[in-house]
Every structure is written in C-alpha cells, then in structure tokens.
C-alpha positions as YAML, in Angstrom:
chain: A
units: angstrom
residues:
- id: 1
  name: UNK
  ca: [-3.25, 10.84, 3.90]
- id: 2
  name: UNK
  ca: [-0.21, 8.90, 2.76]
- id: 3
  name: UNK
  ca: [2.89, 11.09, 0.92]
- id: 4
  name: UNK
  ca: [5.73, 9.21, -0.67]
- id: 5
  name: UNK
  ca: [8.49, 11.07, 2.13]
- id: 6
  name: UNK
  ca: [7.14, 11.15, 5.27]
- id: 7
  name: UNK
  ca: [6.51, 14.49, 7.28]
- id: 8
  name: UNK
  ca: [9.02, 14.51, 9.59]
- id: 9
  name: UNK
  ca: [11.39, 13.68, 6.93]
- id: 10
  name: UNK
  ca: [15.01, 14.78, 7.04]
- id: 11
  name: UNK
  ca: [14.72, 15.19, 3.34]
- id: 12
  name: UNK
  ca: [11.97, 17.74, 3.34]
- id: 13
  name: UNK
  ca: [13.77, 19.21, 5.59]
- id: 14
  name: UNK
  ca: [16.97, 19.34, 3.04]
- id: 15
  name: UNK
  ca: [14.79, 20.19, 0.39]
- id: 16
  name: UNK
  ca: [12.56, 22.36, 1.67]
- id: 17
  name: UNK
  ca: [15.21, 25.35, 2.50]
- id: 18
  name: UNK
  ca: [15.95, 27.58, -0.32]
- id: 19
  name: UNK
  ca: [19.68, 28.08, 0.19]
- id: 20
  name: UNK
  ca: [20.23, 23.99, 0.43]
- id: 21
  name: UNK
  ca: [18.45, 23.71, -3.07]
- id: 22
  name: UNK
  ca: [20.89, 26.42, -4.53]
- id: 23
  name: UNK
  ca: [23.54, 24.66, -3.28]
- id: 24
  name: UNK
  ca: [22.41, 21.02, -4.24]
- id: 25
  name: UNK
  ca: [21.56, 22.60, -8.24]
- id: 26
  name: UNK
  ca: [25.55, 24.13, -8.12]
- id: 27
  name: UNK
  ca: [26.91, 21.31, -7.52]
- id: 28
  name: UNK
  ca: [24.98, 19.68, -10.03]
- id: 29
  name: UNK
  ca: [25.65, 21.89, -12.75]
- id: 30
  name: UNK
  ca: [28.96, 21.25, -12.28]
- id: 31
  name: UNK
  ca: [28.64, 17.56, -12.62]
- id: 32
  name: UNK
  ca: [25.83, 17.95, -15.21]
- id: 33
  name: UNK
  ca: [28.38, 19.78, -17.69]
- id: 34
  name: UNK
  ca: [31.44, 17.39, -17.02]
- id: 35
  name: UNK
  ca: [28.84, 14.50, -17.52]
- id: 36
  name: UNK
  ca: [29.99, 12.32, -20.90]
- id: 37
  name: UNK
  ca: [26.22, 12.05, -21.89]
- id: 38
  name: UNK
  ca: [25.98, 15.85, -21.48]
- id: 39
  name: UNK
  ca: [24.75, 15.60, -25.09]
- id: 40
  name: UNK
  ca: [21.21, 14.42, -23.80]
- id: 41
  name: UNK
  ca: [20.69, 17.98, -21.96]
- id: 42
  name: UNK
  ca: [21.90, 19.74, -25.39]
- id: 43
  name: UNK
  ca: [19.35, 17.71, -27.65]
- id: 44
  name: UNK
  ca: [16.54, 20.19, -26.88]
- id: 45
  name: UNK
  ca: [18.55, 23.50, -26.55]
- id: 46
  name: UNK
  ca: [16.66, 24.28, -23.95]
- id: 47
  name: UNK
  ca: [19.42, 23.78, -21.16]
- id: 48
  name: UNK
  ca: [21.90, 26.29, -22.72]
- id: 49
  name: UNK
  ca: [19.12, 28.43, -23.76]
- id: 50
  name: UNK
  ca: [17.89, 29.25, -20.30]
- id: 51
  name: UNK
  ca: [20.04, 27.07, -17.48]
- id: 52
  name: UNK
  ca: [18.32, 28.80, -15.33]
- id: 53
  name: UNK
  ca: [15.07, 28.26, -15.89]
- id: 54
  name: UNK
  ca: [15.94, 24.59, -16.00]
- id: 55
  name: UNK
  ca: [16.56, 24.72, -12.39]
- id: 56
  name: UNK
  ca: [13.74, 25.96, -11.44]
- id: 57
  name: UNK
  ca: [11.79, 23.88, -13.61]
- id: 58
  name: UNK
  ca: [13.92, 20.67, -11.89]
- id: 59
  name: UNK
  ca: [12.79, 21.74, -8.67]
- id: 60
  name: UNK
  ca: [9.34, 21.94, -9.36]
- id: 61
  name: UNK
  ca: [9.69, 18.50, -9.94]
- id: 62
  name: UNK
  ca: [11.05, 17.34, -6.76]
- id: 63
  name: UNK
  ca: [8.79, 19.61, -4.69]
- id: 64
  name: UNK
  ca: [6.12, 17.59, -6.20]
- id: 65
  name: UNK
  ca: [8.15, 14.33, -5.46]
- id: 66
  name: UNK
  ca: [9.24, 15.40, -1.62]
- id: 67
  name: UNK
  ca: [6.37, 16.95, -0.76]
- id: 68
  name: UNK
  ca: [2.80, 15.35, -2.15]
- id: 69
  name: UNK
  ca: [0.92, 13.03, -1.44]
- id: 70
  name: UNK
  ca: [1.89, 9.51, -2.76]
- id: 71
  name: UNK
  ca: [-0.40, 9.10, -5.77]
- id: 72
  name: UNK
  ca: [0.58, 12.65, -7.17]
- id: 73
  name: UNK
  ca: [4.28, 11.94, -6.41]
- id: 74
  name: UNK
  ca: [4.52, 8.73, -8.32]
- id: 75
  name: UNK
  ca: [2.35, 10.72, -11.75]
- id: 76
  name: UNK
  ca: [4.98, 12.81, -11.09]
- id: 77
  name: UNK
  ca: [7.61, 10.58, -11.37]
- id: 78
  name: UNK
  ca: [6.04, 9.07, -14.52]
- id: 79
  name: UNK
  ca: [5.28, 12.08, -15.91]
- id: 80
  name: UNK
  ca: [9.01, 12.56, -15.90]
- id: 81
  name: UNK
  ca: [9.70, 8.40, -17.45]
- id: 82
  name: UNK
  ca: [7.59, 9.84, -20.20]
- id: 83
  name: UNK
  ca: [9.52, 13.12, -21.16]
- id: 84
  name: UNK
  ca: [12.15, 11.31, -21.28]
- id: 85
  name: UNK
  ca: [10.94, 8.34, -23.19]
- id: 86
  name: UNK
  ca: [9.54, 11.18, -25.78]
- id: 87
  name: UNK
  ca: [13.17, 12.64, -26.02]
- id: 88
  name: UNK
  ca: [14.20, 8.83, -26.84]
- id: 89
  name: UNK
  ca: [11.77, 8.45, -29.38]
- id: 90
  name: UNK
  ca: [13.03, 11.34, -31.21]
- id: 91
  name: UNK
  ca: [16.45, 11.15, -31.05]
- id: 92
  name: UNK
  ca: [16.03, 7.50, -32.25]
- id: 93
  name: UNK
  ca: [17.92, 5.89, -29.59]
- id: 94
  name: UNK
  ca: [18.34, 5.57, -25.63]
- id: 95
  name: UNK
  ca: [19.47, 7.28, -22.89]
- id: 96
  name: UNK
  ca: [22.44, 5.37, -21.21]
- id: 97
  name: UNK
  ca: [21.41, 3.50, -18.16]
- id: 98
  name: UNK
  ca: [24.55, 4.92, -16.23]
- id: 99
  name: UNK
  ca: [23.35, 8.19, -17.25]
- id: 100
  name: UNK
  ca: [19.82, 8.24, -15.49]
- id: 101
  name: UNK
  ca: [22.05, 6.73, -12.15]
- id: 102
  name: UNK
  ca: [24.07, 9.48, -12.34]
- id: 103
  name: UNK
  ca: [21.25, 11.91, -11.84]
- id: 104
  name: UNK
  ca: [19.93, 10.22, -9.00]
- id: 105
  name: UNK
  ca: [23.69, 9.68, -7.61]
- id: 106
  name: UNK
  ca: [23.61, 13.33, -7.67]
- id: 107
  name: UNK
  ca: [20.75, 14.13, -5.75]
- id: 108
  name: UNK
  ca: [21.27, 11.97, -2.99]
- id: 109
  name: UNK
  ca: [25.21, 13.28, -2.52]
- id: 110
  name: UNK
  ca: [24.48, 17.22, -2.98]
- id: 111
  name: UNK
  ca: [21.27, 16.58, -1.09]
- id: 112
  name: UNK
  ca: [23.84, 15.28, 2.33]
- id: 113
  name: UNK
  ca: [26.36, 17.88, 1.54]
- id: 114
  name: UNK
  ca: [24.22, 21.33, 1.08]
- id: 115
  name: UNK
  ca: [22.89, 20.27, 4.26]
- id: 116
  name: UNK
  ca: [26.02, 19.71, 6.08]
- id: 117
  name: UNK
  ca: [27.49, 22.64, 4.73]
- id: 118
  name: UNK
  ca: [24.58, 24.78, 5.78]
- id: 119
  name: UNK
  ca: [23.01, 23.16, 8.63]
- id: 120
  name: UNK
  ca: [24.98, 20.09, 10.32]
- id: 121
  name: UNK
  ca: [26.33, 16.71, 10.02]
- id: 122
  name: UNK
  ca: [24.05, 14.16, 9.41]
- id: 123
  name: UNK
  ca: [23.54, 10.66, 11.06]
- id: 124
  name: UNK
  ca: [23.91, 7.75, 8.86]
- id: 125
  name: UNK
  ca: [20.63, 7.10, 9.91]
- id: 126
  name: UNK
  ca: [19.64, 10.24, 8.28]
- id: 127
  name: UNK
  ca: [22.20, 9.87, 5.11]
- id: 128
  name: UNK
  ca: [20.01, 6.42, 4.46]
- id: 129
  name: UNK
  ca: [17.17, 8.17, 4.74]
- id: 130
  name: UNK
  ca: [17.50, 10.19, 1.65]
- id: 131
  name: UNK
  ca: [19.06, 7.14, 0.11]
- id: 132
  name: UNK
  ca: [15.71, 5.32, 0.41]
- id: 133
  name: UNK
  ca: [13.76, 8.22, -0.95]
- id: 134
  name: UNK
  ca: [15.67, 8.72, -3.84]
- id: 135
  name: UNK
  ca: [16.05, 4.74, -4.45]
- id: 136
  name: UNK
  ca: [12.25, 4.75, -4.41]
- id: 137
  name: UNK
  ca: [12.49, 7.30, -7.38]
- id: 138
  name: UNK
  ca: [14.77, 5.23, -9.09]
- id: 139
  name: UNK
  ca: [12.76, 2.37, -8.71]
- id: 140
  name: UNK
  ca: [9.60, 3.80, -9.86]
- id: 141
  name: UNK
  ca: [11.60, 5.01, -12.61]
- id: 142
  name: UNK
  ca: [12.57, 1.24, -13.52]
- id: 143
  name: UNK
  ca: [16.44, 2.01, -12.99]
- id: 144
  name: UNK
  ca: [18.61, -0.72, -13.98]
- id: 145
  name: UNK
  ca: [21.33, -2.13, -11.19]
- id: 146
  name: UNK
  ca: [20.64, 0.41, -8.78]
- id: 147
  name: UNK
  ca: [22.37, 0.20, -5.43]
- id: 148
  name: UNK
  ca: [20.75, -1.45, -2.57]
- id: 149
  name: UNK
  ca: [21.90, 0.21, 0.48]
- id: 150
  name: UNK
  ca: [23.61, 3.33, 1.28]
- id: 151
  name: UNK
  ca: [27.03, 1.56, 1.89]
- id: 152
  name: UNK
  ca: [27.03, 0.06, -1.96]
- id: 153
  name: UNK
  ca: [25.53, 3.62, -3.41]
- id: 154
  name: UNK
  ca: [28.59, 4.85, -1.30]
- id: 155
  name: UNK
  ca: [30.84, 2.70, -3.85]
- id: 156
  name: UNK
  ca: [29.18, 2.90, -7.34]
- id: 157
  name: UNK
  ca: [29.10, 6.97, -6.41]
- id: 158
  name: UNK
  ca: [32.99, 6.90, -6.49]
- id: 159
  name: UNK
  ca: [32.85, 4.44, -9.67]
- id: 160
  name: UNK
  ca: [30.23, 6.54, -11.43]
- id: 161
  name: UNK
  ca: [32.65, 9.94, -10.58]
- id: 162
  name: UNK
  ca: [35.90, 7.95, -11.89]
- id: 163
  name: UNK
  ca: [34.05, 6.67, -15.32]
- id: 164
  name: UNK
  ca: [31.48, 8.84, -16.30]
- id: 165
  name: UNK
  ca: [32.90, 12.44, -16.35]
- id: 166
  name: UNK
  ca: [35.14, 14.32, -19.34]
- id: 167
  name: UNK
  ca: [35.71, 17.49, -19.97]
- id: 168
  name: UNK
  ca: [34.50, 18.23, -23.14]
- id: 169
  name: UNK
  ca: [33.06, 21.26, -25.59]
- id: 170
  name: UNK
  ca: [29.70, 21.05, -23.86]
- id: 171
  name: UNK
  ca: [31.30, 21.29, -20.76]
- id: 172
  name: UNK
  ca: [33.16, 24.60, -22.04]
- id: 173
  name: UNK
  ca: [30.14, 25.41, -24.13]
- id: 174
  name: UNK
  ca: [27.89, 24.95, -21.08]
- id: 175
  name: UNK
  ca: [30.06, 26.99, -18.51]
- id: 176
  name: UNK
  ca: [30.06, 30.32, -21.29]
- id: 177
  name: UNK
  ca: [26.05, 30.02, -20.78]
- id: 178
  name: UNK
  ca: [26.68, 29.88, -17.32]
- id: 179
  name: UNK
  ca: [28.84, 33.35, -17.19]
- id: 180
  name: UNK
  ca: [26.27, 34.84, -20.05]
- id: 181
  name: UNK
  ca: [22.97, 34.21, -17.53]
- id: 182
  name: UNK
  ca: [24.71, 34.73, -14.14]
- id: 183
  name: UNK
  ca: [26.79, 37.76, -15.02]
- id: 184
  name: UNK
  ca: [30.22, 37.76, -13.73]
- id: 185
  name: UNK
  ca: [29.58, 38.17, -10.14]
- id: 186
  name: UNK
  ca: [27.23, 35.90, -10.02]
- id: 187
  name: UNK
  ca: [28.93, 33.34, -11.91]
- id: 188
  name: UNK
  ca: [32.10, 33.74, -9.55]
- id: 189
  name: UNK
  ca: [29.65, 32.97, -6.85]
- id: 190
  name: UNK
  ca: [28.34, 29.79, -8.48]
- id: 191
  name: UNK
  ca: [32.09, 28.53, -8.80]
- id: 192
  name: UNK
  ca: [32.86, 29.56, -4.90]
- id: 193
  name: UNK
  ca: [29.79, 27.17, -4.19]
- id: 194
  name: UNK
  ca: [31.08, 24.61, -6.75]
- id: 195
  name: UNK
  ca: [34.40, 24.67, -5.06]
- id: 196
  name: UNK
  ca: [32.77, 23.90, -1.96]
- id: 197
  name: UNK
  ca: [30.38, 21.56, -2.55]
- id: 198
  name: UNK
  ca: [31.73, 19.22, -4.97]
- id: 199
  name: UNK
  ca: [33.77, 16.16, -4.79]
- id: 200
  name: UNK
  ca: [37.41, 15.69, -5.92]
- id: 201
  name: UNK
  ca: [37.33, 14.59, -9.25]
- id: 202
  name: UNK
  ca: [34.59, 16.97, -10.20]
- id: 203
  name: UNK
  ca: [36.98, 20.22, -8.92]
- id: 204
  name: UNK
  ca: [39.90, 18.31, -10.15]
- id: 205
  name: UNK
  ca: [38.39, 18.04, -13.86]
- id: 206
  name: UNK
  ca: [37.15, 21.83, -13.66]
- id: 207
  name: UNK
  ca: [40.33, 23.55, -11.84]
- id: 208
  name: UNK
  ca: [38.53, 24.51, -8.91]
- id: 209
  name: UNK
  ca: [40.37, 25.15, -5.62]
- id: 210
  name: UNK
  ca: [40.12, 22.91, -3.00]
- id: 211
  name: UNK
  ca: [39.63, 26.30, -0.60]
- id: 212
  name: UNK
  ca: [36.42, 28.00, -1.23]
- id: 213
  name: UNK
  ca: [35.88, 31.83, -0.51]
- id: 214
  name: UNK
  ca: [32.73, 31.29, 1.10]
- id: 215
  name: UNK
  ca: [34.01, 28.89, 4.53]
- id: 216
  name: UNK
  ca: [34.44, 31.39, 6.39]
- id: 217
  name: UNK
  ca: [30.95, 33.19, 4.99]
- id: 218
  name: UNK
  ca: [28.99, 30.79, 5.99]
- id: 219
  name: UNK
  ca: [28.88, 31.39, 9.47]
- id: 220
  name: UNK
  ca: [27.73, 34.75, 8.60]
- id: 221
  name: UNK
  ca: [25.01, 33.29, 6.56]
- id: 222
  name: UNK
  ca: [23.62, 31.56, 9.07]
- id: 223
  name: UNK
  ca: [23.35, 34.59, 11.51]
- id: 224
  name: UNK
  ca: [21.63, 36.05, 8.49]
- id: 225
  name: UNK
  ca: [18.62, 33.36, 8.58]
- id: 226
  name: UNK
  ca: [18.18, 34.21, 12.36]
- id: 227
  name: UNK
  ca: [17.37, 37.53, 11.47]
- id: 228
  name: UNK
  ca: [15.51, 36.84, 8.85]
- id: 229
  name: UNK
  ca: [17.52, 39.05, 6.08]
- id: 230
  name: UNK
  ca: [18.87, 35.65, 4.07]
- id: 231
  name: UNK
  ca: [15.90, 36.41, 1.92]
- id: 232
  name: UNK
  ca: [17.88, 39.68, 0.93]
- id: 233
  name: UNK
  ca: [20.91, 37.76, -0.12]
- id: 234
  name: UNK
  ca: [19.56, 34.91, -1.92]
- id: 235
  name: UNK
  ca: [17.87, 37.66, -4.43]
- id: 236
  name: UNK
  ca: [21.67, 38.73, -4.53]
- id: 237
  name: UNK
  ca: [22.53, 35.57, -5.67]
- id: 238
  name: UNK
  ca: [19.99, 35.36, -8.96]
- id: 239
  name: UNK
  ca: [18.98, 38.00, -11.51]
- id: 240
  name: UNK
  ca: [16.09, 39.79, -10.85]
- id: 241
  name: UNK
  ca: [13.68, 38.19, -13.15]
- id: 242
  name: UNK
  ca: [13.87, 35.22, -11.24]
- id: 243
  name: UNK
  ca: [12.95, 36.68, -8.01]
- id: 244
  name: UNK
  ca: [9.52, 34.80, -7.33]
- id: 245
  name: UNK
  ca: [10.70, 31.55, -8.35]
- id: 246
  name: UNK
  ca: [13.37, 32.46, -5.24]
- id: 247
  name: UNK
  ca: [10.64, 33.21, -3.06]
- id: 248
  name: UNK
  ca: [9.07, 29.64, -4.27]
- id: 249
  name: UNK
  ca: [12.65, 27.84, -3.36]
- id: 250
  name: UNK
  ca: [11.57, 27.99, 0.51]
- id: 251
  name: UNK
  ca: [8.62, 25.42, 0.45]
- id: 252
  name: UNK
  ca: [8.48, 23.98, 3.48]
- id: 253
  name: UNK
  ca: [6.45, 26.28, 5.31]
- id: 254
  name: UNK
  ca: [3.89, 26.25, 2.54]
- id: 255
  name: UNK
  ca: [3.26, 22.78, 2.36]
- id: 256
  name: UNK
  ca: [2.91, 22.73, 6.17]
- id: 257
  name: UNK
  ca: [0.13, 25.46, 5.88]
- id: 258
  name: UNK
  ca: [-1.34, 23.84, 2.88]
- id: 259
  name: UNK
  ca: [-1.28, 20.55, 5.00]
- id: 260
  name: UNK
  ca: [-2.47, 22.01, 8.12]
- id: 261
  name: UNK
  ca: [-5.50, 23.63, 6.27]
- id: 262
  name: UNK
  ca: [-6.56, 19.55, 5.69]
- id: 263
  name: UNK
  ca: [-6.67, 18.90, 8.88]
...
C-alpha cells in the first residue's frame, strides 16, 4: 500500500506526538492572529467561537494527510480546496495567494521547531523532508509561486514574516477568545509556548519575551514521557471537555496498530 509520507517518515514522527502538535498549533495561533488576512478565519465565526475546537478539527486534517494512504490523503487535501473554494464563493471574492503560503509556511517551520524544542535538532536532510511533504500539499492544492527547495522556502519564510503580519483588532479580538477558552492559567501557558516557539518578528509584534518560562521545564518534561505521566500534564494543559480529543493528539501508535492489523 502506497501513503503520501512514507512510514519511516520524520514527519510522522513530528506529527504523530501529542505535545509537538500543541506546540506546532501555539505557534500558529500566534501567527494566525497577527496574519493581515486574519479576516478570512473571522468570516465564519467559527474560529473565535470555539478556537479550540478549530485545532482539533485542523489536526484531524493533517492526521489524514500524514498518515493515510495516498488516495485518501489527496480527497483529503481536496476536500479542504473545496471548503475553501465554498468560503470564496460566498464571500464573493478570493483568498490571497500569499495567504494560503503562509499556512503552509507555517506548518513546515513550527513542524522543525516543536520538534527541536522537544526532541532534537534535525538534519537538513530531515528539515527537507518535511519541506517536500508539505510542498506536495501545496501543490496538490494548486499553490501559486511556491518555493522549490528548502533553501528558497528558507527566504520567502523571512519575506512572508516581514510583509504579511499587523497587529490589528482581530489580533486583539482573537487573543481575548484566547484568555476566555483557556482560562488564565492556561492562557499564560499558551504565551510561555508562544514565547518559545516563535520567530522574532512574530514575539516582536506581540510583546513576548525573548526568555520563555518553560526552558528550563522542558527537561523535566521529557523525564515525564519516560515515565509515562506526560499524559497527566497535557490534560493540564486543556480544559476538561477536550480531554479525548487529547488522548487522539498521540496518533502514531494507532496508525501503526491499524497498519500492522493489514499486514
């Protein structure tokens, strides 16, 4: 059976880890709410009506992507041109080109630094790796002027950070949601990990430290996944009525039983 990211993929590894996909969706929502067509994600109301719930619901979406087999990855993927050609539709005009970069620009940088935060530095061999996964996404996608190596995405990443980011009312809008779903531990949490995870410009624009309260934590986190009570602080980390989409974060080891059970 042929899957669009092969098994011993470093980004099912990445993305397969619960704590790396928290980390990849903070820095993200940081970036998502500085964003200047942050106006797309309000068009619905469904991001600042449940923020939460939009994570999840993004990372169903690239558990189907990383994980499944080819043909169900690429419906996938057009599944997702067609929500978003929908949105167009009814909104009467189109999505910015830069916009739908951005996005992928995102996933491919958190995706390298959650895991080097939490795991280890990566080999360039590796950082291309998820650059060619995600440039296969973008491609299926019919992205215009996408990058065609990890060298030039390394480029148009700084150029997208320096152009495409304001801080605006949605930003300020966006960030009250986050406090009113998180609750104020929680959301002092989220903006430790932001703090950590994201680049310059993106703390610079938010007034984020540059030191993060969680450095030296991290060490202890990782002692906490040896014996096995990380599960125990990640339901720390979200409110309690998302507790089995937490459990559902960590989906490596069920697609390797579901894909073992094929053989």
């Amino acid at each position: 059976m042929q899957y669009f990211v092969n098994k011993n993929s470093i980004v099912r590894e990445i993305w397969g880890k619960g704590d790396t996909i928290l980390f990849i969706f903070a820095g993200a929502s940081a970036e998502f709410a500085l964003n200047k067509a942050v106006d797309w994600l309000y068009y619905t109301g469904r991001l600042p009506q449940d923020p939460l719930g939009r994570l999840f619901s993004t990372v169903s979406y690239a558990r189907e992507i990383v994980f499944a087999e080819k043909s169900s990855a690429l419906k996938a993927i057009d599944h997702i041109n067609s929500i978003h050609a929908s949105l167009e539709n009814k909104r009467g005009k189109n999505i910015p080109d830069w916009a739908y970069r951005d996005v992928l620009f995102m996933l491919i940088d958190y995706s390298i630094r959650s895991f080097e935060i939490l795991e280890r530095k990566l080999e360039l061999s590796e950082k291309k790796e998820v650059f060619d996964v995600f440039f296969r996404v973008g491609k299926r996608m019919n992205l215009k002027y996408l990058p065609k190596n990890f060298h030039e995405f390394e480029k148009m990443r700084q150029e997208h950070l320096e152009q495409n980011l304001k801080y605006g009312e949605y930003t300020k809008d966006l960030y009250q949601q986050y406090r009113k779903h998180l609750g104020l531990m929680r959301y002092r949490l989220l903006m430790e990990t932001q703090s950590l995870i994201t680049p310059v410009s993106v703390r610079n624009y938010l007034n984020l430290r540059k030191f993060s309260f969680l450095n030296p934590v991290i060490p202890i986190y990782k002692i906490s996944r040896i014996i096995k009570i990380d599960g125990l602080l990640k339901s720390l980390i979200l409110p309690s009525e998302y507790q089995e989409e937490i459990k559902s974060l960590d989906i490596q080891n069920a697609y390797t039983t579901q894909e073992k059970r094929r053989i």
